[in-house]
Residue, then its C-alpha position, 0 to 999 in steps of 0.5 A: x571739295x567741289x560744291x555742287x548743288x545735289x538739291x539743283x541737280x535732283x529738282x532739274x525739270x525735264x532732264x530726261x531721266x530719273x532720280x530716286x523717287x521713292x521715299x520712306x522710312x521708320x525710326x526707331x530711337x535707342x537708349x540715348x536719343x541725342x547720341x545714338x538712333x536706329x532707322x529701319x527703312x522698308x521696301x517693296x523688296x526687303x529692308x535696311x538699317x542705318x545706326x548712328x553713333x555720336x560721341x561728343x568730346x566735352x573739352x573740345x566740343x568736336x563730335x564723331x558720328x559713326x554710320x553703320x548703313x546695313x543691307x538686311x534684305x534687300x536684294x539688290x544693292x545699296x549704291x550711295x549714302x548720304x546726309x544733310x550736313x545742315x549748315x555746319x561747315x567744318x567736317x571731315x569724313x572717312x570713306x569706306x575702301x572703294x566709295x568716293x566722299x563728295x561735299x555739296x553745298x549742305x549735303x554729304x553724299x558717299x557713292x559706292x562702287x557701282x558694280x557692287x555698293x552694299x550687297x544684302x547682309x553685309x554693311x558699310x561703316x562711314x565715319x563723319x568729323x566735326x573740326x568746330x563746334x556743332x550741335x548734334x540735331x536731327x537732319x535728313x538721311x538717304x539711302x540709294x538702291x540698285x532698282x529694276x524700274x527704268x529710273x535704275x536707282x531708287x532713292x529713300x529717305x529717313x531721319x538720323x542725327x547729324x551734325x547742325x549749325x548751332x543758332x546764335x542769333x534767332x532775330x531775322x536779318x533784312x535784305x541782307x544776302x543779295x549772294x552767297x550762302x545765309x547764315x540765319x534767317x532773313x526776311x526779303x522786303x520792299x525790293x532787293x536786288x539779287x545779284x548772284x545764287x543764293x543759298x539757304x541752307x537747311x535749318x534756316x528759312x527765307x521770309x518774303x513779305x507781300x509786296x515785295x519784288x526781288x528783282x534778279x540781275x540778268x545774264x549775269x552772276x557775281x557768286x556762283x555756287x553751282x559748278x557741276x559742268x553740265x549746268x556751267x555749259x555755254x551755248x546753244x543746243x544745236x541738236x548734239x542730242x535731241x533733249x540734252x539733259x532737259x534742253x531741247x535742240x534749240x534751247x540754250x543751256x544753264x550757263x549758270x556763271x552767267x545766271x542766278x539760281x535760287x535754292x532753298x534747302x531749309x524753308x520758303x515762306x513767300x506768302x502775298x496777298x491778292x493786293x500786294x502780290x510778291x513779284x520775282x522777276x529779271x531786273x531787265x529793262x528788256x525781259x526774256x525767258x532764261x534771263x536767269x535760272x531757277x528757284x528752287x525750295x525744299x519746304x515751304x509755300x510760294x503763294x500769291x506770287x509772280x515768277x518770271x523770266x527764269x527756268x521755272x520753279x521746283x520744289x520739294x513737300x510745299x505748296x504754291x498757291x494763287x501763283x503765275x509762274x510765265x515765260x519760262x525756259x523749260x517747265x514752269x513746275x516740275x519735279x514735286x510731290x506737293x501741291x499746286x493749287x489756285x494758279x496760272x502758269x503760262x509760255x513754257x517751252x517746256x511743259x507746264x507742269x511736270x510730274x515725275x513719280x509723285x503724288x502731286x495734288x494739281x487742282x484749280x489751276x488755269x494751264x495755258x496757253x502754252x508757248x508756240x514751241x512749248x504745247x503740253x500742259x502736265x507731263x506725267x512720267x510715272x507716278x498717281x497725280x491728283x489732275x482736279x478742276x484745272x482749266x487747260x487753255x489752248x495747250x496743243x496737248x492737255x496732258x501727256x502720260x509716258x508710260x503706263x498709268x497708275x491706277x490711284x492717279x485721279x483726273x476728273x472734272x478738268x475743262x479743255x478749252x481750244x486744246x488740240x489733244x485733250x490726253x495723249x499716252x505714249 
């Protein structure tokens, strides 16, 4: 199977489009917790159902999981299906007749047929297969909708039970992935050099002790995990459309087998000091913005750290806090329902901050001043940010809002300083 990073490509800054922004669920467990739920997942406009069934063989330690994912009401369609696989690498999985099976990195996602997926009262079976011994642990789930908003799909999330990586050794290991994949915990300290992607699975946390610099090679990549041809693009945007997926006429592209990226599906704990700031930055001696690619973390907290030189940071439910994100390709930090507090973020080219159908909580934070040829400080697509006691600093537009405004968005008591624009609608 090709491995492609979902999470990456769900987290990219400014791509132009939306991805599933809506997340809810509400699980109901059956007779047998570890072998059996049941998760009922509302919407605006009707409800699904998602059974699973897990039958371990004792001999063999092999385990079956039977999804049944049921359209109950909703009337529009369900297009993909898919769980997190948690780090346990031998499975084998059953696609129902028209849906396509992809394997990426630590998810499984079953996309339909995109004219019909799972019409309302009817149901798809999608049958999944350990071939080594696995625990059975809760993971994540996610169900894909057609949806009548300008995003076309919207996406939900709940908990089912799923194949895990059993853990063997709970000690965590020490600068021990400069690259690859981690197979259990491990602690960054003193300085480590990264030579090439990353990945931290879910079910495993990364620890980054105050002090520390990673430093990241530029323009290079010894273990590239990202093979999604869009993001292995070489070059320069020399204008084959004004905003390429997220890179501007101008811009170059990810060429990521040449760049690092860093993605955290499991946990992030990067928490400095004032005295001994963390420092993620190009291990150059002639640093610049795109020297590598993104730092990307699902759970966790970035605080009292320096990020730099990259394509910016994206995360999931965590916070960053008393940060400098700066000199930046793209957005300095985007795509999140989490919180941004206490932080100054710096020369994007880009927006500063981007939030798109979220809730993001943004206070406290010194924006700008924005790159010559970047200019916004929060770019709102949809969704009811919290914009609170921020300080904008000589950004050409303070905030930008595309589209209408929700009416639980809060902004108040910001300071506009040497800004062109304090708000702009489009």
């Amino acid at each position: 199977m090709q491995r492609v990073s979902r999470f990456v490509l769900f987290w990219l800054a400014a791509l132009g489009c939306c991805v599933g922004i809506s997340l809810s669920g509400v699980d109901s467990s059956g007779e047998d917790a570890m072998s059996r739920r049941t998760s009922l997942i509302e919407t605006p406009n009707g409800r699904l159902q998602v059974d699973v069934r897990a039958t371990s063989d004792p001999a063999t330690g092999l385990t079956t999981f039977r999804y049944t994912v049921n359209n109950v009401s909703y009337p529009r369609g369900v297009t993909s299906f898919g769980i997190v696989r948690a780090g346990c690498a031998g499975t084998q999985a059953t696609s129902p007749q028209g849906w396509v099976m992809s394997e990426e990195l630590e998810f499984l996602i079953w996309d339909g047929p995109p004219t019909s997926g799972i019409r309302a009262g009817t149901s798809e079976e999608f049958v999944l297969r350990t071939t080594q011994p696995c625990s059975t642990e809760e993971v994540a789930g996610y169900v894909w909708i057609h949806s009548t908003s300008a995003c076309g799909r919207q996406k939900y999330e709940f908990r089912t039970l799923g194949p895990h990586r059993p853990t063997t050794n709970d000690r965590p290991s020490v600068n021990l992935t400069t690259h690859g994949e981690m197979t259990q915990n491990e602690t960054w300290t003193g300085t480590i050099r990264i030579v090439g992607d990353v990945f931290v699975p879910y079910g495993v946390t990364l620890t980054i002790e105050p002090g520390t610099r990673v430093l990241i090679a530029a323009n290079q990549d010894a273990a590239n995990l990202q093979l999604d041809p869009w993001l292995m693009k070489r070059g320069v945007n020399q204008g084959e459309s004004p905003e390429d997926l997220g890179v501007h006429v101008g811009e170059p592209y990810w060429d990521e087998s040449h760049h690092v990226s860093i993605t955290v599906a499991g946990d992030l704990h990067a928490v400095g000091t004032a005295e001994q700031m963390i420092t993620i930055t190009s291990d150059s001696a002639e640093p610049k913005a795109g020297d590598w690619n993104m730092l990307s973390f699902a759970h966790g907290t970035l605080a009292y750290c320096t990020v730099e030189y990259g394509r910016g940071v994206t995360f999931g439910d965590g916070t960053i806090s008393h940060c400098i994100l700066r000199h930046v390709i793209g957005c300095a930090a985007c795509r999140s329902p989490g919180v941004i507090e206490e932080s100054w973020l710096y020369d994007a080219t880009h927006e500063l901050i981007g939030v798109a159908g979220y809730a993001t909580t943004i206070r406290g934070n010194r924006i700008g001043p924005t790159a010559p040829h970047g200019g916004t400080g929060i770019c709102v697509i949809g969704g009811a940010p919290k914009i609170i006691d921020n300080v904008f600093d000589h950004c050409r537009i303070a905030v930008v809002f595309i589209g209408p405004r929700a009416s639980e968005l809060v902004m108040k008591g910001n300071t506009f300083v040497g800004c062109q624009q304090e708000v702009f609608n489009e």
